[in-house]
C-alpha positions as CSV (number, residue, x, y, z in Angstrom):
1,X,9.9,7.0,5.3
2,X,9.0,4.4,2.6
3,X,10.6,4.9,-0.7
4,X,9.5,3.4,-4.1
5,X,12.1,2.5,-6.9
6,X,10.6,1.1,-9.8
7,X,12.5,-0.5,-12.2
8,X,12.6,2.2,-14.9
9,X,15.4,4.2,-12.6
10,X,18.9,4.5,-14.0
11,X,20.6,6.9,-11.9
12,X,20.3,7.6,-8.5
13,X,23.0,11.0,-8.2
14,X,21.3,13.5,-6.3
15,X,18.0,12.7,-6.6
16,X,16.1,14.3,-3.9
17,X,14.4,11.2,-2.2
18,X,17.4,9.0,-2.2
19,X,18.9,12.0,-0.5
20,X,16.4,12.9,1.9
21,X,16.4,8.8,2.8
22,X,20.1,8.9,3.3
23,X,20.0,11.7,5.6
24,X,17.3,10.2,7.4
25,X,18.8,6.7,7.8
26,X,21.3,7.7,9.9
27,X,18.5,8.8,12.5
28,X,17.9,6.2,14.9
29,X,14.2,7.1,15.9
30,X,13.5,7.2,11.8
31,X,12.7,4.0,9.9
32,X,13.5,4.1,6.1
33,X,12.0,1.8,3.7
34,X,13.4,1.1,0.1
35,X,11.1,-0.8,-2.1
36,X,12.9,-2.2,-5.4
37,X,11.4,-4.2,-8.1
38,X,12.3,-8.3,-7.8
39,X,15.3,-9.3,-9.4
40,X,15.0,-11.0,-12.8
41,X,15.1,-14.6,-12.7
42,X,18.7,-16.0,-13.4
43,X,19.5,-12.1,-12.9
44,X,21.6,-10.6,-10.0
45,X,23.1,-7.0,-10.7
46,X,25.4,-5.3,-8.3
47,X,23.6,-2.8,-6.2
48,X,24.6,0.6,-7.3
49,X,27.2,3.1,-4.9
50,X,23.5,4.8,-3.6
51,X,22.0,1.9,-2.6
52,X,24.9,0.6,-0.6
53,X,25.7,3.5,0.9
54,X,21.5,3.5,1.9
55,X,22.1,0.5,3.6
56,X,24.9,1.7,5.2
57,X,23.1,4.1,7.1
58,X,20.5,1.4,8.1
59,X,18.1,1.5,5.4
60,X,16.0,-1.4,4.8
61,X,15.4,-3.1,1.3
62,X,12.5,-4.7,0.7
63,X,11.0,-6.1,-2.8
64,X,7.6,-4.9,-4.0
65,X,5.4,-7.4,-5.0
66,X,4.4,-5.5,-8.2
67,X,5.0,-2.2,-10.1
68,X,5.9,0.8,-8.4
69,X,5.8,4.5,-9.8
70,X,8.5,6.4,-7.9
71,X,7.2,7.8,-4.7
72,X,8.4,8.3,-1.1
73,X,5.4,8.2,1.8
74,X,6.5,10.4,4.8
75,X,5.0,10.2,8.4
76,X,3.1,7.2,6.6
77,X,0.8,11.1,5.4
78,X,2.5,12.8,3.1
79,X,2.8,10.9,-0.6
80,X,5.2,12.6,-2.8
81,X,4.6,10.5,-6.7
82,X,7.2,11.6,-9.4
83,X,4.8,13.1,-12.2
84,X,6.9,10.8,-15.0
85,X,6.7,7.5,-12.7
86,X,10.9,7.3,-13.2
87,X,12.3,10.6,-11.4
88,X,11.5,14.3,-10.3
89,X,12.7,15.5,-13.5
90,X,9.1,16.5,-14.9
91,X,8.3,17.5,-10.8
92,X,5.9,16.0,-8.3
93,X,2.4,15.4,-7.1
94,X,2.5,15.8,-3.5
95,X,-0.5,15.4,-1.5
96,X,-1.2,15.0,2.7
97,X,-3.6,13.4,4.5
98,X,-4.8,11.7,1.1
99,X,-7.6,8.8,2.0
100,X,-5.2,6.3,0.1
101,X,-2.6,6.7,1.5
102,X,-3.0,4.1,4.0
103,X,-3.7,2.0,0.9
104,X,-0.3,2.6,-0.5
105,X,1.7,2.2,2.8
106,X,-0.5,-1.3,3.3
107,X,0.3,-2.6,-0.5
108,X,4.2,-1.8,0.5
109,X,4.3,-2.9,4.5
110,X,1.9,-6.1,4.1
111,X,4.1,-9.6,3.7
112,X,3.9,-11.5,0.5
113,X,1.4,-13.4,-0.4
114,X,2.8,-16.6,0.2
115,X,4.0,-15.2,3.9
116,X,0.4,-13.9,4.7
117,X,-2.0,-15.6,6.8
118,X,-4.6,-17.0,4.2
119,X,-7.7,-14.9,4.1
120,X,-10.9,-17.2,3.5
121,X,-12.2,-18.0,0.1
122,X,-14.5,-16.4,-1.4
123,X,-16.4,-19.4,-1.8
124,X,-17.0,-19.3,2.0
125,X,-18.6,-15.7,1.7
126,X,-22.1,-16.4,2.5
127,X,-24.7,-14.2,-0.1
128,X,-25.3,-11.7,2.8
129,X,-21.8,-11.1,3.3
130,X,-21.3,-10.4,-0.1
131,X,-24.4,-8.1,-0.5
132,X,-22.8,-6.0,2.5
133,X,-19.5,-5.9,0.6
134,X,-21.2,-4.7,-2.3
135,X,-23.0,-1.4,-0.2
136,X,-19.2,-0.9,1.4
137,X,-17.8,-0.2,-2.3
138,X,-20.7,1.7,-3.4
139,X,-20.1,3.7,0.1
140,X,-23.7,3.7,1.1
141,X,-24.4,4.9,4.1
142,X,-24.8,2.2,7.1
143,X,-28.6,3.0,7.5
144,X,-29.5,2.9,3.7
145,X,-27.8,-0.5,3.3
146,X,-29.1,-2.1,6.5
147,X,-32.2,-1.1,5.2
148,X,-32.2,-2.5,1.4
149,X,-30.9,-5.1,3.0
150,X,-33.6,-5.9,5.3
151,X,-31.1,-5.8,8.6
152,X,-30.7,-4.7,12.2
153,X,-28.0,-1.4,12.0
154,X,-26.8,-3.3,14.6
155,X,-26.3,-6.7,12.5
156,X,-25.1,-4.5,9.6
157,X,-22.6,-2.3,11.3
158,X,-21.6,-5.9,13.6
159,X,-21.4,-7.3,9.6
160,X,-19.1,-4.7,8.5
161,X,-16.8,-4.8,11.3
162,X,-16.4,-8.2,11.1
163,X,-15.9,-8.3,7.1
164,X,-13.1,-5.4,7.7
165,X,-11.3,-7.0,10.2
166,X,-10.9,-10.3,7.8
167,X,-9.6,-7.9,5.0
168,X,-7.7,-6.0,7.5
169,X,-8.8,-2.7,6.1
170,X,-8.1,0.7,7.9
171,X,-11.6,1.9,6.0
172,X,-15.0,1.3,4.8
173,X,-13.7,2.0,1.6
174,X,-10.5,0.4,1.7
175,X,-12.4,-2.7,2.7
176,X,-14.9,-2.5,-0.5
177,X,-11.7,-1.9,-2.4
178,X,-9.7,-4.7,-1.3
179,X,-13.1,-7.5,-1.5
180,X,-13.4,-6.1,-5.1
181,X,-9.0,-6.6,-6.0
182,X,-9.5,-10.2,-4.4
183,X,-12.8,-10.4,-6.7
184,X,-15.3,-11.1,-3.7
185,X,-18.1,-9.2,-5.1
């Protein structure tokens, strides 16, 4: 379970994720994930009754890297976003099996920046590699773009292999999404 606490919360009593995590933190074949905004600088509060009790029952706490709506990701398929981005008071979106939601469990689970392996520049995209970025975040299909493009299928799909595996992308589309956040198109 992965569990999103953006910065916005005041009180954790009874809310139904920090519940839910508790119960499952004491299960030894579940892992439970807390994700809380960084501290600010100069900045250290006490962690509140909830949270040290989480950690108690083997919860791990992890900073996010940016802001978080509240949400809890279960199975790493079911997304459960508070509606108000703060609590369940206003109720839920709940969705499963939601394409993104590999996106969202990969922008929690992936190491900082500064810990990650560094992913070539963009500068060192050659033009064609660029151009088949381009066709992956328009999601053209692999015989239309090897096509415009004046490629084997083989090359192209070879091409897009190789381009997901740099981005580590689970998807066509998450790879077209990621090469356009890191501004390689």
């Amino acid at each position: 379970m992965l569990l999103a606490l953006p910065e916005t919360v005041r009180t954790l009593d009874e809310q139904v994720d920090v519940v839910a995590a508790s119960s499952a933190g004491g299960d030894p074949d579940v892992s439970v994930r807390v994700y809380l905004p960084p501290p600010e600088a100069g900045r250290r509060e006490r962690p509140s009754p909830h949270l040290a009790a989480l950690a108690k029952d083997g919860v791990e706490f992890h900073s996010s890297r940016g802001r978080l709506p509240r949400l809890a990701i279960v199975d790493r398929d079911l997304v459960i976003m508070a509606r108000n981005k703060a609590d369940y008071g206003d109720g839920a979106l709940i969705g499963c099996g939601l394409p993104f939601t590999s996106m969202l469990v990969s922008s929690l689970t992936s190491p900082e920046p500064d810990d990650a392996a560094d992913p070539p520049d963009s500068g060192e995209l050659t033009p064609l590699c660029r151009e088949v970025l381009r066709q992956l975040s328009r999601g053209v299909k692999d015989e239309v773009a090897a096509r415009e493009l004046g490629m084997a299928l083989r090359t192209y799909r070879r091409t897009v292999a190789r381009l997901m595996e740099v981005l580590q992308a689970g998807s066509r589309f998450q790879a077209g999404y990621l090469a356009a956040q890191r501004n390689w198109l």
